[in-house]
N, C-alpha and C positions, 0 to 999 in steps of 0.2 A: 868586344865580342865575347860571347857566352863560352866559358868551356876550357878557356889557352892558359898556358902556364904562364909564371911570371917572364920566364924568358920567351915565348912565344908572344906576348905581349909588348915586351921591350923587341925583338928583331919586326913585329908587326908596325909599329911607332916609326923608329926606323924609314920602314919601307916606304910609310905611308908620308913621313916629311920628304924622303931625298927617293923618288922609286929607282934612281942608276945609281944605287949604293949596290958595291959589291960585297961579296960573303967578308973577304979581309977587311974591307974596312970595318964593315958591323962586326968580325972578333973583335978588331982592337979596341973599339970604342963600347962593349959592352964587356972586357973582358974576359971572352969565353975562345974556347978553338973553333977553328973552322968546322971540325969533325962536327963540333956540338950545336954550331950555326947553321953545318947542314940539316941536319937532323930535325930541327926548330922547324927549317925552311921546310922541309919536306912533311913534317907534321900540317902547318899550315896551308900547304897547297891540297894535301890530302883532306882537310877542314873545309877546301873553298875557299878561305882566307882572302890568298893574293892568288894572283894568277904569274905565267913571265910570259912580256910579249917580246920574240924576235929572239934572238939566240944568245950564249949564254956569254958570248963577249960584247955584241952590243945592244944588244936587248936592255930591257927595262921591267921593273915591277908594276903591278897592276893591284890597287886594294879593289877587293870584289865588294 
């Protein structure tokens, strides 16, 4: 996708292998905080990106 940082890129890859990856697991396995994976996440949806379907415990990622 045109535009994403390298970390929006890496949490997009992520999404788009495992979409019931949670924000913890995507810090640890990209080495970043959650703060900063929210942040990524929210950049993203605000992009169009991913979308989230169902709620924020058993919901799922969506690549747009």
């Amino acid at each position: 996708i045109e535009g994403l940082s390298a970390l929006e890129e890496s949490v997009f890859s992520l999404i788009r292998d495992n979409p019931g990856i949670s924000k913890l697991e995507m810090s640890s396995r990209l080495g970043k905080s959650e703060k900063t994976i929210q942040r990524a996440i929210a950049s993203l949806l605000s992009k169009r990106a991913i979308n989230r379907i169902g709620s924020n415990k058993t919901g799922y990622w969506e690549v747009a």
